[in-house]
KOLROBA-632390 format. One record per atom (N, C-alpha, C): x, y, z negated. Coordinates in steps of 0.001 Angstrom, whole numbers, plus 500000, padded with zeros to 6 digits. Example, Ala and Ser with C-alpha at 12.3 -4.5 7.8 and 13.67 -1.06 7.14 Angstrom:
<atoms>
513190494310492200 512300495500492200 513200496700492200 512850497750492920 513670498940492860 512900500030492130 
</atoms>
This chain:
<atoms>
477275522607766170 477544522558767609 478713521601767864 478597520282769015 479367519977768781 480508520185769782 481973519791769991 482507520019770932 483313519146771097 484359519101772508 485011518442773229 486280518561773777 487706517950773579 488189518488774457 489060517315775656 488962517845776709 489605516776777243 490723517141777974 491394516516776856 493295517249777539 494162516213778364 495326516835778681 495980515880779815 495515515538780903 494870516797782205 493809515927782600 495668516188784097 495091515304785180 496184515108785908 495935516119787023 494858515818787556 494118517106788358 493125517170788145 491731518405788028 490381518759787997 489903519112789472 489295518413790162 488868518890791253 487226519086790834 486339520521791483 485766520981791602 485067522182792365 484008522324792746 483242523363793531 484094524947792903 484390525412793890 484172526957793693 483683528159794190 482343528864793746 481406529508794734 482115530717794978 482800531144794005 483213532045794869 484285531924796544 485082531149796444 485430530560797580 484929529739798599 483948529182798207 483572528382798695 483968526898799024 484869526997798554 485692525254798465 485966525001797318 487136524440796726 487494523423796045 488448524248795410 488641524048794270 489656524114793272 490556522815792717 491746522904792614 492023521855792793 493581521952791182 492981521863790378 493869522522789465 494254521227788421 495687521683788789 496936520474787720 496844520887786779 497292519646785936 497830519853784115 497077520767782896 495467520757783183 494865521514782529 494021520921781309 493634521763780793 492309520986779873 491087521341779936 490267521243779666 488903521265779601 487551521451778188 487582522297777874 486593522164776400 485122522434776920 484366521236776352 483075521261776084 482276521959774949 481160522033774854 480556522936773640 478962522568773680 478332521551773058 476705521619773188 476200520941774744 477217520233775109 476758519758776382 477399520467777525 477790521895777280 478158522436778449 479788522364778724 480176523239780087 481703523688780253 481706524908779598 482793525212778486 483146526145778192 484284527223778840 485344526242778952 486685526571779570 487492525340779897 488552525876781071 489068524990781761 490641526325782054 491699525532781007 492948525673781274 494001525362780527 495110525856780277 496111525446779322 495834526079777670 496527525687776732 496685525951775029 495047526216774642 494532525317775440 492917525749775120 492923525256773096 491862525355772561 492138525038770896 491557523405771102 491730523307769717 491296521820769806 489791521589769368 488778520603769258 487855520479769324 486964519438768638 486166519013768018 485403518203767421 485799516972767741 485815516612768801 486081515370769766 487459515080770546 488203514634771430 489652514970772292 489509513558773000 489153513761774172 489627512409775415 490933512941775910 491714511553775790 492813512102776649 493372511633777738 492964512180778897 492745511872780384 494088511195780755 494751510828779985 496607510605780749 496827510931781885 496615512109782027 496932512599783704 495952511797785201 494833512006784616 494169510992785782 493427511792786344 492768511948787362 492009512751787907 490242512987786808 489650514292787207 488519514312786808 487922515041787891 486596514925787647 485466515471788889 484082515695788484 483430516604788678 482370516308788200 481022514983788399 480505514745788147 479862513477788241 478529513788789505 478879512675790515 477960512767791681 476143512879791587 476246513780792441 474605513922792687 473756513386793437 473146512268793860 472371511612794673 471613511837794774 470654512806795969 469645513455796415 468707512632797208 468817511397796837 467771510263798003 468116509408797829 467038508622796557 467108507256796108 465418506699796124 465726505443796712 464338504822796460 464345503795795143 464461503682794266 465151502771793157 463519501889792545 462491502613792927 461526501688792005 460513500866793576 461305499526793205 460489498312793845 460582497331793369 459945496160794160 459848494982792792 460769494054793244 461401493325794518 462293493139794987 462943493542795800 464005492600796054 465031493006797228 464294493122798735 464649493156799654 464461492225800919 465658491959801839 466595491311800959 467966489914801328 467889489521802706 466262488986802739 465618488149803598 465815488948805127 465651490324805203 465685491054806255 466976491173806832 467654491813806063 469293491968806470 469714490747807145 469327488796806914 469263488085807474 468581488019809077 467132488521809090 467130488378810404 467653489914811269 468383491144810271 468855491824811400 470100491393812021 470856490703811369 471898489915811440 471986488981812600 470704488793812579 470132487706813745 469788488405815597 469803489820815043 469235490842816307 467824491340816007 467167491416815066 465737491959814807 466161493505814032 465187494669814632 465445495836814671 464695496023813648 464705497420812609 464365497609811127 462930497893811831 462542498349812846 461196498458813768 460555497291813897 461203496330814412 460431494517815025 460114494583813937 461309494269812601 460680493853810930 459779494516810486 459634495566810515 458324496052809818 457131495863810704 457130495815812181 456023495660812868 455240494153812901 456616493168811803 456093492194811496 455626491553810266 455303492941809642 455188492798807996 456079493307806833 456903493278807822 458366492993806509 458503494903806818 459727494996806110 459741496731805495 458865497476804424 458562498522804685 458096499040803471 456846498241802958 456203497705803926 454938497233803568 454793495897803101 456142494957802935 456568494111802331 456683494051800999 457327495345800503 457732496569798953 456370496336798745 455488497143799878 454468497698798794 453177496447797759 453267495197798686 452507494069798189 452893494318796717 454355493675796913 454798493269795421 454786494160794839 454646495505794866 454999496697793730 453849496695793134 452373496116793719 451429496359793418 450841495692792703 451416494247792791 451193493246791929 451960492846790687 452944493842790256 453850493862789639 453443494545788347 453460494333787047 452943494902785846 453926496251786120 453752497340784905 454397498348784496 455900498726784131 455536497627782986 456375496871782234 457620495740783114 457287495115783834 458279494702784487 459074495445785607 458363496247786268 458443497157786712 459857498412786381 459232498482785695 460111499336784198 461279498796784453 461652497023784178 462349496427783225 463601496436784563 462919496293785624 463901496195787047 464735497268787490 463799498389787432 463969500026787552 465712500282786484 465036500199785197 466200500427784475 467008499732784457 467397498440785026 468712498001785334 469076498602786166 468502498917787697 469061499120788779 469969500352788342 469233501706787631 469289502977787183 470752502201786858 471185501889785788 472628501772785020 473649502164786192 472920501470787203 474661500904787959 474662502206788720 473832503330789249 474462504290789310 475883504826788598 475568505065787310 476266505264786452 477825504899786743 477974503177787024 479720502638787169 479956502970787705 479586504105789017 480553504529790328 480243506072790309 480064506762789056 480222508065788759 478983508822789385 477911508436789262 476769509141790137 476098509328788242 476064510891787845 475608511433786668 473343511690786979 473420512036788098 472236512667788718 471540512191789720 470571511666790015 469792510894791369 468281511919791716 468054511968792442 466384511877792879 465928510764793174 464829510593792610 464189509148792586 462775509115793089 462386508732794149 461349508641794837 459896507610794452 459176507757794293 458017506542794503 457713506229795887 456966505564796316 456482505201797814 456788504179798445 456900503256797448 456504501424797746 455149501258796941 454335502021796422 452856501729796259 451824502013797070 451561503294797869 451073503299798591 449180503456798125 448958503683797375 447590503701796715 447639504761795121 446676505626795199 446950506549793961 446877505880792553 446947504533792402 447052503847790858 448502503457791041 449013503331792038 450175502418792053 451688503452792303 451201504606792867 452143505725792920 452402506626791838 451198506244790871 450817506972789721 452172506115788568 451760504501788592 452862503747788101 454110503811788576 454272504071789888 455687504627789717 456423505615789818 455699506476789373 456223507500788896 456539507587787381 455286506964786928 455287506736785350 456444506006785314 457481505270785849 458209504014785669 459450505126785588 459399506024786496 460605506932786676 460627507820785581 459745507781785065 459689509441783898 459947508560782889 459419506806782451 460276506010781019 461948506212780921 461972505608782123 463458505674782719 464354506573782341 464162507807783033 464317508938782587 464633509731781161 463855508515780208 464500509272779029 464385507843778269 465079506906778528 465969505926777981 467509505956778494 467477506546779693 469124506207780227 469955508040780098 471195507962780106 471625508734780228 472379509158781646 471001509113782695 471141509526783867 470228510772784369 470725511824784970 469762512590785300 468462512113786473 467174512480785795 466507512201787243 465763512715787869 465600513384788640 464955514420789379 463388513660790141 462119513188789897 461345512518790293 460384513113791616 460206512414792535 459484512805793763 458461511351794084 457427512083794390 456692511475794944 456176511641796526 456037510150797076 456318510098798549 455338508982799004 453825509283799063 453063508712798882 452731508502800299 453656509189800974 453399509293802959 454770509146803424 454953507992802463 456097507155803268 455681505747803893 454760505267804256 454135504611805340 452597504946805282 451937503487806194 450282503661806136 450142502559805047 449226501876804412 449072500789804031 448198500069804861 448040498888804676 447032497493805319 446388498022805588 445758498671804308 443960498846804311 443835499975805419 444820500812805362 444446502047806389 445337501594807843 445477500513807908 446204500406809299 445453501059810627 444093500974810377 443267501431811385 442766502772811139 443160503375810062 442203504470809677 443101505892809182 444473506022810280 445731506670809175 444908508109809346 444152508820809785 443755509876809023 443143509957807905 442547508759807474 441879508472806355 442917508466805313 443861507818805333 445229507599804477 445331509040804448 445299509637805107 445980511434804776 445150512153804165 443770511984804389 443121512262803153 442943512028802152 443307510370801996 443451510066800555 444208511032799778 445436510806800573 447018511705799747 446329513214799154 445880514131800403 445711514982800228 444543515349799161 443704514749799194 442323515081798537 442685514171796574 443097512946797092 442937512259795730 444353512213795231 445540511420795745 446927511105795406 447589512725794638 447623513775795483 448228514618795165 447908515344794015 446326515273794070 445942516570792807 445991515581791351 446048514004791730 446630513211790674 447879512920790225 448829513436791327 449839512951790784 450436514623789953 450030515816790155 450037516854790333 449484517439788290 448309516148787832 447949516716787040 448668515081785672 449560514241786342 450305513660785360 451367514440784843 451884515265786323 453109516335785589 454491515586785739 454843514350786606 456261514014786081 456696514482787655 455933514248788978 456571514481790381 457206516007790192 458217516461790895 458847517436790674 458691518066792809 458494517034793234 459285517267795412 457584516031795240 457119516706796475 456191516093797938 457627515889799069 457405514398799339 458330514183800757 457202513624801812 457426513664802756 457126512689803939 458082512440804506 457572511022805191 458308510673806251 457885511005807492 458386512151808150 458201512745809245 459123512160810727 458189511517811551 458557509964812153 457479510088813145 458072509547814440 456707509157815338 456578507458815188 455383507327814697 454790505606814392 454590505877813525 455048507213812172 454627507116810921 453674508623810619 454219509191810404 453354510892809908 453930511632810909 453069511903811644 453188513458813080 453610514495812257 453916515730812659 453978517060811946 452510517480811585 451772517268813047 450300518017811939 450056517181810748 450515516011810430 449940515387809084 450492515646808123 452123516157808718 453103515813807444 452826517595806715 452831518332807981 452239519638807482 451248519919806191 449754519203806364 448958518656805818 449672518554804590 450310517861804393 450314517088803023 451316517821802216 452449518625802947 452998518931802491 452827520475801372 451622521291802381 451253522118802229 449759522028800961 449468520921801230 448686520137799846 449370520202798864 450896519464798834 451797519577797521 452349520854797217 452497521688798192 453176523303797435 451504523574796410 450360523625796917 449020524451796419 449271523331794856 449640522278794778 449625521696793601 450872521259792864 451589522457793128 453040522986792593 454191521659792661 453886521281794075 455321519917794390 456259520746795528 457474520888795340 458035521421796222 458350520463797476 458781521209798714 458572520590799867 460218519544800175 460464518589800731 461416517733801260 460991516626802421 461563516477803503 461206515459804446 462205514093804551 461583513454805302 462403512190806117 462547513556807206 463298513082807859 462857513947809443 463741513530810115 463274513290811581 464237512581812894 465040511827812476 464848510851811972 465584509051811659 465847508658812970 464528508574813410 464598507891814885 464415508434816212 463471509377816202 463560510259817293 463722511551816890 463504512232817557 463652513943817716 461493514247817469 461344514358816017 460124513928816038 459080515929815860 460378516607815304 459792518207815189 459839518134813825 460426517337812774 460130517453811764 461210518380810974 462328518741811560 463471519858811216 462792520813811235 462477521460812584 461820522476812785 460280522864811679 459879521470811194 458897521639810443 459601522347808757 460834521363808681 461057521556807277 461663522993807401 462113523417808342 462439524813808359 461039525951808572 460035525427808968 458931526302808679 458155526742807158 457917525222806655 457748525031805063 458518525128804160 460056525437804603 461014526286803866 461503524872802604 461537523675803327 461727522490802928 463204522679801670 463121522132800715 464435521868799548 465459521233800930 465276520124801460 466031519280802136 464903518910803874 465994518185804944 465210517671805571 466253516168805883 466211515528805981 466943513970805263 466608513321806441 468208512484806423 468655511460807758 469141512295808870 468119512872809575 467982513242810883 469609513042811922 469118511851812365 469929511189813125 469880511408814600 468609511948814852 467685512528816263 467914513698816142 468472514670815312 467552516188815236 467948516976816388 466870518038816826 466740518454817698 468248519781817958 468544520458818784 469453521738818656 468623522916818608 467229522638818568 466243523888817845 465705523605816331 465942522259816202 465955522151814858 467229522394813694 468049522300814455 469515522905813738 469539524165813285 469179524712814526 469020526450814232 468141526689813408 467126526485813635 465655526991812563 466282526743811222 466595525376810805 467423524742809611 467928525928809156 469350526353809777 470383527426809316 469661528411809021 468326528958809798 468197530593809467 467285530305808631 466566529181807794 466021528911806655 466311528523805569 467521528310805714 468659528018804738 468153526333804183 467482525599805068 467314523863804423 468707523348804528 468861522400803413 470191521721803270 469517520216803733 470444519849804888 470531518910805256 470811517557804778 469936516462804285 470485515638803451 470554514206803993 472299514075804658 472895512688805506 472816511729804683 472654510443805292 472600509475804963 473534508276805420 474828508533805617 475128507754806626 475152506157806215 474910505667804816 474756504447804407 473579503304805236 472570504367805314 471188503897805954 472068503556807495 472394504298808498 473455503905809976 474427502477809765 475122502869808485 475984501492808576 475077500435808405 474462499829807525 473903499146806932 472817498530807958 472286499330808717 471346499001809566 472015498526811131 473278498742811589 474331498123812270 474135499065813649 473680500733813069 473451501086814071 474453501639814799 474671502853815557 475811503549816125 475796505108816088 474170505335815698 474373507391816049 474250507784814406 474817508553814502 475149508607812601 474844510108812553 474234510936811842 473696512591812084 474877513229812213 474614513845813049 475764515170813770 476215515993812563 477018515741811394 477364516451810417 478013517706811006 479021517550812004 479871518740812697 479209519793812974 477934519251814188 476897520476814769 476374521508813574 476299520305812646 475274521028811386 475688521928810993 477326521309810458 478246522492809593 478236523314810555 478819523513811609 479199524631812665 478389525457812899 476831525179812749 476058525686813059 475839526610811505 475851526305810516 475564527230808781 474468526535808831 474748525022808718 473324524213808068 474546523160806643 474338523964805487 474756523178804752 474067521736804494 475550520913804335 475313519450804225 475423518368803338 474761517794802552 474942517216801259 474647515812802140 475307514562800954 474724513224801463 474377512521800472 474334511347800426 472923510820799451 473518509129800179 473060508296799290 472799506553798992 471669506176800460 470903507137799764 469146506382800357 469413505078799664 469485504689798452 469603503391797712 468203502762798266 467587501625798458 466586501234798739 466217499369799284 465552499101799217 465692497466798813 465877496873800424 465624497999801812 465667497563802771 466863497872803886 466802499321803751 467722499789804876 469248500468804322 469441500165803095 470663500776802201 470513500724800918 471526499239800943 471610498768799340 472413499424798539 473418500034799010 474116500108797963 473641501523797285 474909501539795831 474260502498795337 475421503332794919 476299503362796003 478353503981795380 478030505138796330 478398506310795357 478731507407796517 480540507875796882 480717507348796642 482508506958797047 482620506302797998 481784505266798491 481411504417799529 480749505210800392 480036506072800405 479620507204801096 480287508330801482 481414508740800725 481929509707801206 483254509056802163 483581507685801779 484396507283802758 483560507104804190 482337506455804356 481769506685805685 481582508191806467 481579509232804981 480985510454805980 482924511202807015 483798510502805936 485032511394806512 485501510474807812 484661509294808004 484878508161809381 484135508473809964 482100508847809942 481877508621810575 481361509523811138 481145511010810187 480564511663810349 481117513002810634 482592512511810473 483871513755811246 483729514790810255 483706514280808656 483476515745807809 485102515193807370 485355516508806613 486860516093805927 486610516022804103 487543515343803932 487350515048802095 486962516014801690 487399517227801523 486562518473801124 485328518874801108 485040518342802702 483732518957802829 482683517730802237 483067516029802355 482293515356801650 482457515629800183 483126516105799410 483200516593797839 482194517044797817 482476518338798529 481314519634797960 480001518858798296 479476518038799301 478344517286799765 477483516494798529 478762515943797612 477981514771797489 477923515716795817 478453517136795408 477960517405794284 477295518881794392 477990519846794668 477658521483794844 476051521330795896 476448520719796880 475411520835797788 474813519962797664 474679518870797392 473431517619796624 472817518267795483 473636519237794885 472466519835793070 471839520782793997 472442521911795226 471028522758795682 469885522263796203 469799521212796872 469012520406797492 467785520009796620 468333519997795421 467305519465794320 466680521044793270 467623521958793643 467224523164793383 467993523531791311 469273522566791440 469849522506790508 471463523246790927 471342523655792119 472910524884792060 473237525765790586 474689525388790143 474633526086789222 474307525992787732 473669524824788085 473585523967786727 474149522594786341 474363521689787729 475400520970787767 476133520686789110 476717519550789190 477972519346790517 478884520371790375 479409521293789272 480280521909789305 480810521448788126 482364522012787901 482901521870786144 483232523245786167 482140524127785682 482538525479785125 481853526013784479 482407526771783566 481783527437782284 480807527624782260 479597527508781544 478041526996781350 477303526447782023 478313525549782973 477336524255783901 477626523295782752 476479522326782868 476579521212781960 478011519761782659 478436519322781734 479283519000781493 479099517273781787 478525516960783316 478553515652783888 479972515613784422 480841514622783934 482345514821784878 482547512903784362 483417512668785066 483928511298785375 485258511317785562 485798510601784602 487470510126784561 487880509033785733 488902508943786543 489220508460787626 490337507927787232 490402506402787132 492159505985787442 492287505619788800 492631507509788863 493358507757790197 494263509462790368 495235509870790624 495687510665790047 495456511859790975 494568511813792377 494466512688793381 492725512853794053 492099513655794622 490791513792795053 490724512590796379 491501512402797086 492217511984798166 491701510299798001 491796510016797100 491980508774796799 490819507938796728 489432508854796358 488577507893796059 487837507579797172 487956508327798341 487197507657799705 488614506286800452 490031506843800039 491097505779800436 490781504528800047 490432504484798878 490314503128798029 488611502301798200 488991501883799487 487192501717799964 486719500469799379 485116500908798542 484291499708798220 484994499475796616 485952500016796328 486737500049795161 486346500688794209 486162500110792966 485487501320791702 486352501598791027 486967502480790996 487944503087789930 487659504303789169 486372504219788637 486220504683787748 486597504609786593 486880505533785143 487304505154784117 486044505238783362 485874506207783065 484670506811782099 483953507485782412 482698508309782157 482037509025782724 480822509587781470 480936510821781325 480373511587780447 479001512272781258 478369512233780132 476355513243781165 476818513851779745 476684515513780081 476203516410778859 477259516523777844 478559515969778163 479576515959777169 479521514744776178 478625513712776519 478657512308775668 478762511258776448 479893510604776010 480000509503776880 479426508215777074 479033507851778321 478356506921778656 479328505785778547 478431504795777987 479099503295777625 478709502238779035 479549502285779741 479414501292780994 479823499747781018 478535499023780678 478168497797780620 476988497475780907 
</atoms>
């Protein structure tokens, strides 16, 4: 068995359920054991291994609950003409957006595929993100959703990143069904799902629950297709309007319902007394140069816990720092450092249905944590766009960042 210890640490900030906030504990140490937390305090013994933190901060390593990471390029090209005044709506109604992704993903081997995927995957890693959910749904056709998923499950066990895989095969229409989107919903439902269902790597059914994209009766549909073929439920919901899709994910007893920048004040409620964790995005608002950013306040106030997320993705939110995220959520989204902590780890692992197993540093949670040259919690949303990361361990082994 092997073990760890990591002494001198300067402060440990971490989740604490029984309080419900933060622990925030000086001058301690930390021993690992087999991957996990064993203990966390002073004259702990010594250990197989010894990092020695010189008094720098540690944390556990971020959870990103909404990543789109497998496409075949960028689209650079867009951010240019929004720049120009063209709305993420005009662009896609002119080709460009998801249905731009989905050409090239389709024409794109496996293998290269692969080869793009796992670079992108690394750079999670330099800005302390241990854990992602990783979506398919730039293919759009059951051979091509099938490949990327397959792309996410190689991935998956070459890197030393966690990855939680979803498939999101009703995240637009394609060409072929431009005229025929009930037909597209039968595809999903009848062919996509019970295939992607009997490869075994999708873990979450999402839709994008949207007016112009999937109504509730469709997203219902499909979603309720993926519970019968053991995919648990997650949405897009109210990006853009107030579309019913809260209220939906609170009927289907949704993991998450994501963005909702529109959501309704009957969708708030339903949310809370269903216990869905809300999963903000506020990267997707900046990035897109918009102005209404999801009501994090209403949410909290209301007992709709709130996690946030990248939405990493080649169109509407490039980046891939959640430090960069938690500095937007304490600007924009009126949460305080605390409450973006617990967001972006305690409440990003329930979302994925991993409470308790990680985003915490405590005794038999596994042992994702990240060294900070920085000596306070305070610091890493202060120091904006800034990576000050030191090191960063998945499982008690440290990851080599290059």
């Amino acid at each position: 068995m092997s073990s760890l210890k990591v002494s001198d640490i300067g402060e440990l900030a971490t989740y604490n359920p029984e309080s419900g906030g933060i622990d925030r504990k000086t001058n301690v140490d930390l021993i690992v054991e087999d991957g996990k937390v064993v203990a966390v305090g002073d004259a702990l013994p010594q250990a197989d291994r010894t990092l020695d933190a010189s008094g720098r901060l540690v944390t556990p390593g971020f959870v990103d609950p909404h990543t789109h990471p497998v496409f075949a390029y960028t689209r650079a090209d867009e951010f240019r003409m929004r720049v120009a005044g063209k709305s993420y709506q005009q662009i896609a109604e002119a080709g460009g957006g998801i249905k731009a992704s989905v050409e090239a993903l389709r024409e794109m081997s496996e293998s290269e595929l692969k080869e793009l995927t796992v670079r992108r995957l690394k750079r999670f890693l330099f800005t302390g993100t241990t854990t992602i959910e990783a979506k398919s749904g730039y293919g759009l056709s059951t051979d091509s959703e099938l490949k990327s998923l397959s792309v996410i499950d190689a991935a998956a066990k070459e890197l030393p990143l966690g990855i939680v895989p979803t498939f999101l095969g009703a995240h637009d229409f394609p060409a072929e069904y431009a005229d025929d989107k009930q037909g597209y919903v039968d595809l999903i439902c009848n062919e996509m799902i019970p295939a992607v269902s009997e490869q075994g790597i999708a873990e979450f059914c999402d839709v994008f629950c949207e007016r112009g994209w999937f109504d509730v009766y469709s997203s219902r549909r499909i979603l309720m297709c993926g519970h019968k073929h053991n995919l648990k439920p997650r949405l897009h919901a109210d990006e853009f309007a107030p579309s019913g899709a809260a209220e939906l994910a609170a009927e289907v007893k949704a993991f998450s319902a994501d963005h909702l920048m529109h959501v309704s004040d009957s969708g708030i409620e339903q949310m809370a007394e269903a216990g869905v964790v809300a999963v903000l995005l506020p990267g997707t608002t900046f990035f897109l140069g918009k102005d209404t950013y999801a009501p994090a306040r209403k949410l909290i106030d209301a007992g709709v816990e709130v996690a946030l997320s990248t939405d990493f993705n080649p169109g509407s939110s490039s980046t891939q720092s959640m430090p960069f995220i938690i500095t937007l959520a304490c600007i924009y989204l009126g949460m305080t450092i605390e409450e973006s902590f617990i967001a972006v780890t305690h409440t990003a692992a329930k979302s994925l249905g991993l409470a308790g197993t990680i985003g915490a540093l405590l005794p038999g949670m596994t042992a994702d944590l990240v060294v900070w040259d920085l000596k306070g919690l305070e610091e890493i949303p202060y120091h904006v766009a800034a990576n000050r990361v030191h090191q960063v361990y998945k499982a008690g082994d440290e990851v080599i960042l290059r």
